[in-house]
Structures are given as C-alpha cells and as structure tokens.
C-alpha positions as CSV (number, residue, x, y, z in Angstrom):
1,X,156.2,129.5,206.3
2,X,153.2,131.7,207.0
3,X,154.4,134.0,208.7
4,X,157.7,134.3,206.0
5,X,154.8,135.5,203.7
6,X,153.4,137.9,206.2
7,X,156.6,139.5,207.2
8,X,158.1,140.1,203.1
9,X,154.5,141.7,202.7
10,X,154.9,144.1,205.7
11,X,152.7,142.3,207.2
12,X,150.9,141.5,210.6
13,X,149.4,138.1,210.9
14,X,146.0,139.2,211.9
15,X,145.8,142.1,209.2
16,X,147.1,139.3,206.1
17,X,144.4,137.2,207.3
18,X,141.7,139.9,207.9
19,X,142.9,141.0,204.1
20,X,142.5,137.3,202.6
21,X,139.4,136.2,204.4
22,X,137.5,139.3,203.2
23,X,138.6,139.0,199.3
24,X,136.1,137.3,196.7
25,X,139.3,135.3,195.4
26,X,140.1,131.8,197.1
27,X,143.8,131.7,197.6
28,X,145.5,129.0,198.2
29,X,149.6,128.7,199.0
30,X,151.5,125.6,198.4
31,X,155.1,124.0,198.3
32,X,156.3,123.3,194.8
33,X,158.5,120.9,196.0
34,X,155.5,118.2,196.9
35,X,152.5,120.2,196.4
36,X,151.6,120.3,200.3
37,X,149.1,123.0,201.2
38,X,150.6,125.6,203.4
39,X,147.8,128.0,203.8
40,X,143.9,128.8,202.7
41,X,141.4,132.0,203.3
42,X,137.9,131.2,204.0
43,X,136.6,131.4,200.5
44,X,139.2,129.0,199.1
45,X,137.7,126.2,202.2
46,X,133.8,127.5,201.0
47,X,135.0,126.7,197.2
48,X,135.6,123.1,198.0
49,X,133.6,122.4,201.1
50,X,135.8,121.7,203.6
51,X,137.3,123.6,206.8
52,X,140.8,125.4,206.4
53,X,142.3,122.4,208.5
54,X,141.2,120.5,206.5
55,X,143.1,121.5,203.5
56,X,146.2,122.6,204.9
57,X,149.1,120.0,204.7
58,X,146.9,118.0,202.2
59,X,148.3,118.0,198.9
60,X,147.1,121.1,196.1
61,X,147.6,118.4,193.4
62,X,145.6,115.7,194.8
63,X,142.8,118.1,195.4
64,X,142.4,119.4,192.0
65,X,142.7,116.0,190.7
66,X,139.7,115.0,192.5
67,X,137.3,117.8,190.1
68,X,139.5,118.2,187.5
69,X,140.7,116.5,184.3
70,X,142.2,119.0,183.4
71,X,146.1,117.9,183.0
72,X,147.7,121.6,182.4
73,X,146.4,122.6,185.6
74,X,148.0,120.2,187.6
75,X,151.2,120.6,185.3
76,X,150.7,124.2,186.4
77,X,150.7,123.9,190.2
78,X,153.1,120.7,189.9
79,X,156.2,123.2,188.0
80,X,154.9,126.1,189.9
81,X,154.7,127.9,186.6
82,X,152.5,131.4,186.4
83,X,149.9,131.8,184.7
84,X,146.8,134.3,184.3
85,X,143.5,133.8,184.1
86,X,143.6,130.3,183.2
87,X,139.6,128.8,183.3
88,X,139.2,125.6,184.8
89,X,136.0,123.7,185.1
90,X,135.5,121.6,188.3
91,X,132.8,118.9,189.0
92,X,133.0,115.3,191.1
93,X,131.9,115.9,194.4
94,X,131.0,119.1,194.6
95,X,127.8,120.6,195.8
96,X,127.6,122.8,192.3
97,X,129.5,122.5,189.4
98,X,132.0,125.6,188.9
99,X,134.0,127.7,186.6
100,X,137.3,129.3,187.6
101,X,139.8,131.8,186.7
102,X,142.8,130.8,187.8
103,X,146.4,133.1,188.2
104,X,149.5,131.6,190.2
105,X,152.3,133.6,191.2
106,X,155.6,131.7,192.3
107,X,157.4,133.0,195.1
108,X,160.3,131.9,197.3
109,X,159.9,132.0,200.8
110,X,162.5,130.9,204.0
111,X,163.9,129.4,200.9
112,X,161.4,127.5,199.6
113,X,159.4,127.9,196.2
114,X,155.7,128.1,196.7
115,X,152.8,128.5,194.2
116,X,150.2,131.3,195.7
117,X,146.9,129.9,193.7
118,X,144.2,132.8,193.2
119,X,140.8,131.3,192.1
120,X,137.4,133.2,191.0
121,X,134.3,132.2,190.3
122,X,133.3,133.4,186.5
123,X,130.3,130.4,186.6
124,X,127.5,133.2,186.3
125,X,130.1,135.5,184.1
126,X,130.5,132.4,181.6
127,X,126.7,131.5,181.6
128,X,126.1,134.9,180.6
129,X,128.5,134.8,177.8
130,X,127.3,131.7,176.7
131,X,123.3,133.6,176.9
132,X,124.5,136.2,175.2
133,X,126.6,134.1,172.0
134,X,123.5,131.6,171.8
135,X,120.9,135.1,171.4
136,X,123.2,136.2,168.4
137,X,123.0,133.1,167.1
138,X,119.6,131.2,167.3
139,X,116.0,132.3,167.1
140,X,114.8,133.0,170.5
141,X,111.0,131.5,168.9
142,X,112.0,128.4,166.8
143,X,115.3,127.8,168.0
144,X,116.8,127.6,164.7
145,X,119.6,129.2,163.1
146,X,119.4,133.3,162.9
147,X,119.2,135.4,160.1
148,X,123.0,136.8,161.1
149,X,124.3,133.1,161.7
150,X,123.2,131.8,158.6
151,X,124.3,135.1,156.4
152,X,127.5,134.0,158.0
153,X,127.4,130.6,156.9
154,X,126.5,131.1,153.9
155,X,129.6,133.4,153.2
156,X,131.6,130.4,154.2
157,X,130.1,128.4,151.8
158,X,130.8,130.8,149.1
159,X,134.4,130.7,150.3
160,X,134.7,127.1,150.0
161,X,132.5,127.0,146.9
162,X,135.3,128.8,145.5
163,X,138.8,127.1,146.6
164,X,137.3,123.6,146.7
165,X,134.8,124.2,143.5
166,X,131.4,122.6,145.8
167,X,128.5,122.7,144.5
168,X,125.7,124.4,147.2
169,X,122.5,125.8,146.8
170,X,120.4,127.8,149.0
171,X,116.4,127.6,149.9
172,X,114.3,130.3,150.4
173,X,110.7,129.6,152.0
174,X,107.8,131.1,152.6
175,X,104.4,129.7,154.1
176,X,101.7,130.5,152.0
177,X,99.1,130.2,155.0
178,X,100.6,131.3,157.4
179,X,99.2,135.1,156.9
180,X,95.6,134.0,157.2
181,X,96.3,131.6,160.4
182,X,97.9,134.6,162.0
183,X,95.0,136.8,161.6
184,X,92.3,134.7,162.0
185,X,93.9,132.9,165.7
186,X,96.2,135.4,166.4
187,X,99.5,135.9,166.6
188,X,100.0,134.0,169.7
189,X,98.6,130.8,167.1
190,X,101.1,131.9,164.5
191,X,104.3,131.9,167.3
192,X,102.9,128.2,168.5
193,X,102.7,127.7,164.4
194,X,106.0,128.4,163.5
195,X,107.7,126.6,167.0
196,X,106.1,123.4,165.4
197,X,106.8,123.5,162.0
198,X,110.6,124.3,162.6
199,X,110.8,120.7,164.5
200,X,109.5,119.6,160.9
201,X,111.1,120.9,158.8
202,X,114.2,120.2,160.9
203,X,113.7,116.6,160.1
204,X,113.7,117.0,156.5
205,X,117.6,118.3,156.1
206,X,120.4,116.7,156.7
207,X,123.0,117.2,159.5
208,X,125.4,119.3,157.6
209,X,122.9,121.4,156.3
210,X,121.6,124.6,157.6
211,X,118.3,125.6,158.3
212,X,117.3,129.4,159.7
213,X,114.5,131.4,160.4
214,X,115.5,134.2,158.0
215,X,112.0,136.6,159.6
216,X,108.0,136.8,159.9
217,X,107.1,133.2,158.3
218,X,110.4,133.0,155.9
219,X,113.1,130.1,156.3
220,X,116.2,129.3,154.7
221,X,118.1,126.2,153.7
222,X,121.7,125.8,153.0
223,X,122.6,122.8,151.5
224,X,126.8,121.7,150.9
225,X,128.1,120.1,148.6
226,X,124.9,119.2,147.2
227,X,124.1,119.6,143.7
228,X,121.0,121.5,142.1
229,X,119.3,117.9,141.0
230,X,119.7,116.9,144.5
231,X,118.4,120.1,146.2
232,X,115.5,119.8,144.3
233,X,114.6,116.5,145.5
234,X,114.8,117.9,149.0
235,X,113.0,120.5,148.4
236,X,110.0,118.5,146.6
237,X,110.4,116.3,150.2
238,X,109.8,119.8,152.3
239,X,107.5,120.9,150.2
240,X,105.6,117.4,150.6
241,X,106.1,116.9,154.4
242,X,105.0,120.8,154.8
243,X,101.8,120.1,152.6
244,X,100.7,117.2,155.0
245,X,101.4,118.6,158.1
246,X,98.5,120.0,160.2
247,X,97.7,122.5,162.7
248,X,96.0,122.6,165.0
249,X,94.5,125.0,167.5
250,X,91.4,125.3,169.7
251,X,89.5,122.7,167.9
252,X,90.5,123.9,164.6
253,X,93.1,122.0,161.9
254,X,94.5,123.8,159.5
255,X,96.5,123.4,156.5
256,X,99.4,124.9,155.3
257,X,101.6,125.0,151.9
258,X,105.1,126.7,151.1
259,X,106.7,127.8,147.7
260,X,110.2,127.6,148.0
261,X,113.1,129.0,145.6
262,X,115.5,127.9,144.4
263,X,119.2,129.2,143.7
264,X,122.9,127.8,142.9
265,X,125.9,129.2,144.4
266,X,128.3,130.0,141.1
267,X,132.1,129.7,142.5
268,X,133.2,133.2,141.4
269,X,132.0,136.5,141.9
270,X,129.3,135.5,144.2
271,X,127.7,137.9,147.1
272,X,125.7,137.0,150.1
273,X,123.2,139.5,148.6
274,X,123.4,138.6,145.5
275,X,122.1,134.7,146.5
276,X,119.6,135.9,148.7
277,X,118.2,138.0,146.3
278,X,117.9,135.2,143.5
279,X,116.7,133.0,145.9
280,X,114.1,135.2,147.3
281,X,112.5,136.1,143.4
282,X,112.8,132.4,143.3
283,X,109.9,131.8,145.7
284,X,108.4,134.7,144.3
285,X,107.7,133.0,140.8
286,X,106.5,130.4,142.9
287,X,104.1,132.1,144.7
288,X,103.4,134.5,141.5
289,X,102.8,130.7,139.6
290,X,100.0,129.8,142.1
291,X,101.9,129.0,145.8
292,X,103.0,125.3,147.2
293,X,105.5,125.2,144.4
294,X,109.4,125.3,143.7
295,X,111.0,127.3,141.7
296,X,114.6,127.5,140.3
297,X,116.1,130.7,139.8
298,X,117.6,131.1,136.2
299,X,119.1,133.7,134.2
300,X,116.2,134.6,132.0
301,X,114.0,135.9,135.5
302,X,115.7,138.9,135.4
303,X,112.7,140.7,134.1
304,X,110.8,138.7,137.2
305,X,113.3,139.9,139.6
306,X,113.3,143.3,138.9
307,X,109.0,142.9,138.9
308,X,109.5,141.5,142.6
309,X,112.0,144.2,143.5
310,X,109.2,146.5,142.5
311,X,106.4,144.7,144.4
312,X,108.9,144.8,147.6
313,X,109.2,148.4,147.2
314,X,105.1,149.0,146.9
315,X,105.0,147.0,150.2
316,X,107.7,149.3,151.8
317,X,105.9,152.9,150.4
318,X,102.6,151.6,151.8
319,X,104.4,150.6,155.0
320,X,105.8,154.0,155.3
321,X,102.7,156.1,154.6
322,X,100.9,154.0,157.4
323,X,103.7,154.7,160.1
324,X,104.6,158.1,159.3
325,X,107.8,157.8,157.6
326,X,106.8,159.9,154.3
327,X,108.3,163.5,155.1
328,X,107.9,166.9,152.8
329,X,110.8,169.1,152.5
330,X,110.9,172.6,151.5
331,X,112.7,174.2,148.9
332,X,112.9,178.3,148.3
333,X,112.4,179.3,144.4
334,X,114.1,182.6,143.0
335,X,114.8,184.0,139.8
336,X,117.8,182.8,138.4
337,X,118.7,186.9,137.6
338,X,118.9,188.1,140.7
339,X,117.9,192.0,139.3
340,X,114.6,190.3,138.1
341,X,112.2,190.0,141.5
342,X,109.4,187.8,141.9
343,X,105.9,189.3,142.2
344,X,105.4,190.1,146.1
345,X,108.6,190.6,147.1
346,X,108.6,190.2,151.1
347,X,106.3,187.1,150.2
348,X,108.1,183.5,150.0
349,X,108.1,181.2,147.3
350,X,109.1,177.2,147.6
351,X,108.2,173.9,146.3
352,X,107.2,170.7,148.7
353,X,109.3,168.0,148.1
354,X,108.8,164.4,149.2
355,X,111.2,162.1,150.7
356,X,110.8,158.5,152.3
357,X,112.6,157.3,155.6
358,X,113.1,153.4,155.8
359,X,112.7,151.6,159.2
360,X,116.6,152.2,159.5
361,X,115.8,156.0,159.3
362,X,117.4,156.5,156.0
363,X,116.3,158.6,154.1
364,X,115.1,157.6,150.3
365,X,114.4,160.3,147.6
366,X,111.6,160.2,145.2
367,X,113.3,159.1,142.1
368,X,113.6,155.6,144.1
369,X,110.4,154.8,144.5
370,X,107.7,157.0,142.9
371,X,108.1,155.4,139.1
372,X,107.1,152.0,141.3
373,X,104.2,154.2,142.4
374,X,103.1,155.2,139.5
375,X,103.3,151.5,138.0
376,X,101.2,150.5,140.6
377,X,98.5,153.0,141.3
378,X,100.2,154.3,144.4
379,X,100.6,157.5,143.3
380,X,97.2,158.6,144.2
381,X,97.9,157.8,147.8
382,X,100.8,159.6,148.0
383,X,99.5,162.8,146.3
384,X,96.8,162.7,148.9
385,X,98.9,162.1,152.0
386,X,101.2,165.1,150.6
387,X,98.3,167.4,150.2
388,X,96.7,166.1,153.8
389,X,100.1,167.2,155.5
390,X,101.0,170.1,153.6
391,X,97.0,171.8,154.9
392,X,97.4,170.3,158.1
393,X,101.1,172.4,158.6
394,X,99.9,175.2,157.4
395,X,96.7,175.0,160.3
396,X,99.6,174.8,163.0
397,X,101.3,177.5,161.5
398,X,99.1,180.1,160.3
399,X,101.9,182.5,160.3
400,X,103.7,180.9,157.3
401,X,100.7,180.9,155.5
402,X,100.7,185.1,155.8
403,X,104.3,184.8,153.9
404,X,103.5,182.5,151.5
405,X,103.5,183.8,148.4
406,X,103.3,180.6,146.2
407,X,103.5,176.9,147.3
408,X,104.2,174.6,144.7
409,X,103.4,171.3,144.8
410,X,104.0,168.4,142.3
411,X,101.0,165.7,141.3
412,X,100.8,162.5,139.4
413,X,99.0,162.3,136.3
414,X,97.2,159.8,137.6
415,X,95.6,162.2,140.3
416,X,94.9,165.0,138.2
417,X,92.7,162.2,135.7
418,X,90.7,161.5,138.8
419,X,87.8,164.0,138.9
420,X,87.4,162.7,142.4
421,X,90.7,163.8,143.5
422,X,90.2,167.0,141.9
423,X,87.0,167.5,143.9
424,X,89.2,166.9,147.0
425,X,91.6,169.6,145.9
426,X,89.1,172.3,145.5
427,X,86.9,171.6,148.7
C-alpha cells in the first residue's frame, strides 16, 4: 500500500519518508475498511510513545480510543470522512496530556479507501488562548471579575431585565480606609489588602451574582433577579462582614469600612452608563453622609449627582495640572475691518487659550471644566500654572517675544481679588 501512496505522489520511497519524518505534523495512514494502520512518520510514534512498528497493523480506532472519549473522532476515522482542523484532547496513558488539530483526507489507493490522519500539537497555542481570554476577563490582583467582564454582564442583565421584566440591582463600593493603609504601609500592603478582602467579600454573594474589581479600591456587585429590599439586606451583610474584618500587616491591625450605593435596573431605556453612574453618586452620598454606609440612589439626587460629577471633575483638573496635561493654545487677533490696522503693524497680536487633555489624550475645552473651577477655588491654580508656562515659553523663545506686540491672557476673578496673586503678576 505504501508504496501505492509514494508512486501517485511522484514519489521515491526514501524522499516520502525523508519529507514525513521531518514535518511537525504526525501522520498517520489507515484502511477504512477495518481501521488497520498502514503507515506512521516519526512524530506520529513520539506523539503516542511507541516505535513505528509498533503502530503499524494495529488498529487507528483502537488507539484513539485508548485517550479519547471523544465519539466524533472515532466516527471520523471509522467513515473515513474529512475534516479540518478538528481539536481533540487526549489523556490516559500518556506521558503529558495533549491538544490536537486534526485534518483527514480520504484517498483510494491499489483500490482501497484509506484515511491519511494529520495531527498537530496546538497544547501551548490553546494554553495561550486560554491566558490570553482569562487576562480580558479577571483581575490579574484579586482574581475577580474585570471592569470589561462585568460592563458586559451587566448589559446582559439589562437585556433580560427587559424581555423577562427581572428585577436586578447593581453595587457600587468603595473602601473608605483603604487610602490611608496605602500610604501609610505602602502600596505593596494595599495589593495584599485588596487580594484578602476579595476572598471576603466573595463569600458574602451568592453564586449567580457578580462581583468585580471595577479599579483602585472600587468593587461592584451585580445582583439577578433580586429585588431592591433584598439587595439591601446584602448589602447591610457586606457592609457588616467588611466592618469586622481586620488587617493585618507587620505587627499592625487595621480596620476598614466601605459605603456602598445603591441602584435599580428600570426595564426600559436603561444604559450601562447610565447605572454606573447612579450607582457611583450612590456611594458618594454615602461617603458625603459620613462613610461605612449604604445609600439608595433615587430620583430626587439629581442635584447630588450633578455635585459628584463636579467633585470628579475637580479631581481630574488637579490630576491634569500635576502631569502636564493643561496645554495653552494660541490665537492671532485682527481687526475685524481689514483697512483698519492694529498699532505696530509687523508686531503680532494673540490671545492664550487653555485646553485640558484627559489620560485618553482628548482634548477638553475650557467651558467643560473651568465653571467647576471656579466653584471650587481652582481657578487660582490654573491662572498661575497658565501664567508660569506662558513666561517660561517665552524664556525658550526670546525671539517671539521681539514680535509680540500684545499677549492677552484671560484671569478669574478670583485671582485678580487676591492681592497675593497680583503681587506674583507684577514681580
């Protein structure tokens, strides 16, 4: 039969072996008829541990039976059906437990049908995969449920929320200790902090619920089909269980709290930003109403949301002024009557104007956040750092200073009611 094969390739016997023992695929050919073994290459006697004379004239079916339950292979090489890239998992008694790709190709030869059986190893390709799906899914500190997974699951619930009218409610939480832990031990105290309390809070939820590590020291809870009354007894228990846990850490215990919000998911017209957003201004009120508390969101906090929108966004400007992410742009000033000059005429004339990039690199214009400035005495800052860079460009570039004409540059109220400030303007 070998041979056969040889010859219909154009082969030689010593080049078709040469060619098969030096592939990466084990190949196998067998009789359809009875599933005898007419011929293996070297890799396909390394796959299974035996020597080539060992496997030839013993049956292909009784071979795979021996590490495989897997019932469409063996239909497979028993109809001598093709197939591509079929995986198979093998086990029993071999040294190391293996995935395989498997293609057959039938083929009639000296008038018999035979089954050619390719097999790679995809073991390492598969435990990659499977590395690579569990990263995009779980917290590589805790463990626990991503931010992306559970966004993900929580648009599922909103789905079902809607066609099967379920009630759910989501959990937002935030340690209210965690901050000082962190600073005080370190952060390699605060990683060891959060590892631990995931395992407890784990055991407060049930199995169909979802707990993630939504970033920093926040967490959130998706509870099905549970309603609001209920949720709130669970979240009393994590509450509880959180309060009474203890840390500790090189001879130290510490104690912890966490205020948790609270939000329903309505069955129309919901959002995954939306509920996160409720629920986050949830655990704000609780933190706002003195920490280790819950709060429900409710209609009326709208007022309170749009506060904790505004305390976010202080948090981001002060963010951005101590990484560098506040940028002045330049904009030329003519007379609107082009006949009319401006005084110095091969001088320039522009205004500064002040933009904010977010960690994403987008870029956010004044009207966004200055009035958030201004409500909470940020503007100062700013008008500093804007003055600070606008000096320090024009000591790079002394040149544009010899074409400036006029600079123009816009200033809080606030700054210009601070004789202090003014001082700094003059000197």
């Amino acid at each position: 039969m070998l041979p056969e094969a040889e010859q219909s390739l154009g082969l030689g016997e010593e080049s078709f072996r040469l060619i098969a023992d030096t592939s990466p695929v084990a190949l196998i050919i067998s009789r359809v008829a009875d599933g005898v073994i007419q011929y293996v290459n070297i890799q396909a006697a390394e796959l299974f541990g035996k020597s080539k004379e060992e496997l030839v004239d013993a049956s292909i079916i009784d071979l795979f039976r021996r590490y495989s339950n897997d019932i469409s292979v063996l239909s497979v090489l028993g109809q001598g059906r093709d197939v591509k890239n079929h995986e198979i998992y093998l086990e029993g008694g071999l040294p190391n437990a293996l995935w395989l790709s498997l293609s057959t190709k039938s083929l009639v030869l000296d008038n018999e049908k035979v089954i050619c059986s390719a097999l790679l190893d995809v073991t390492e390709a598969r435990e990659l995969s499977h590395q690579l799906s569990y990263q995009a899914t779980y917290d590589d500190l805790t463990g626990l449920v991503n931010r992306r997974e559970f966004e993900d699951r929580l648009q599922e619930s909103i789905d079902k929320s809607r066609e099967q009218k379920t009630e759910n409610v989501v959990c937002y939480l935030d340690l209210d200790q965690f901050k000082v832990i962190n600073d005080s031990c370190g952060h390699m105290a605060g990683d060891e902090l959060l590892r631990q309390l995931s395992q407890v809070l784990h055991r407060c939820i049930r199995r169909e619920d979802t707990l993630a590590r939504l970033g920093g020291d926040e967490f959130g809870v998706l509870l099905g089909n549970c309603p609001l009354k209920i949720a709130m007894r669970c979240a009393d228990n994590i509450r509880q269980v959180v309060q009474e846990y203890r840390f500790n850490w090189e001879d130290s215990t510490y104690n912890i709290g966490v205020s948790i919000g609270l939000t329903p998911i309505a069955s129309e017209g919901e959002t995954i930003s939306d509920i996160l957003r409720r629920a986050d201004t949830a655990c704000y009120a609780a933190k706002d109403a003195g920490r280790n508390r819950i709060h429900v969101f409710h209609t009326d906090d709208e007022e309170l949301e749009e506060r904790h929108g505004e305390m976010k966004l202080v948090s981001s400007i002060n963010s951005a002024l101590d990484e560098g992410r506040m940028e002045l742009w330049q904009q030329s000033i003519a007379h609107t009557d082009k006949s009319v000059g401006l005084a110095g005429k091969n001088k320039k004339h522009f205004e500064l104007l002040l933009r904010m990039r977010d960690r994403e690199g987008n870029l956010i214009g004044p009207e966004a956040f200055l009035p958030s400035a201004e409500r909470y005495d940020l503007a100062t800052r700013i008008d500093r750092w804007v003055l600070d860079a606008m000096f320090s460009w024009f000591r790079r570039f002394p040149e544009k200073l010899d074409e400036l004409e006029i600079c123009a540059v816009n200033l809080s109220g606030q700054s210009l009611s601070d004789e202090k400030f003014l001082k700094e303007i003059v000197e």
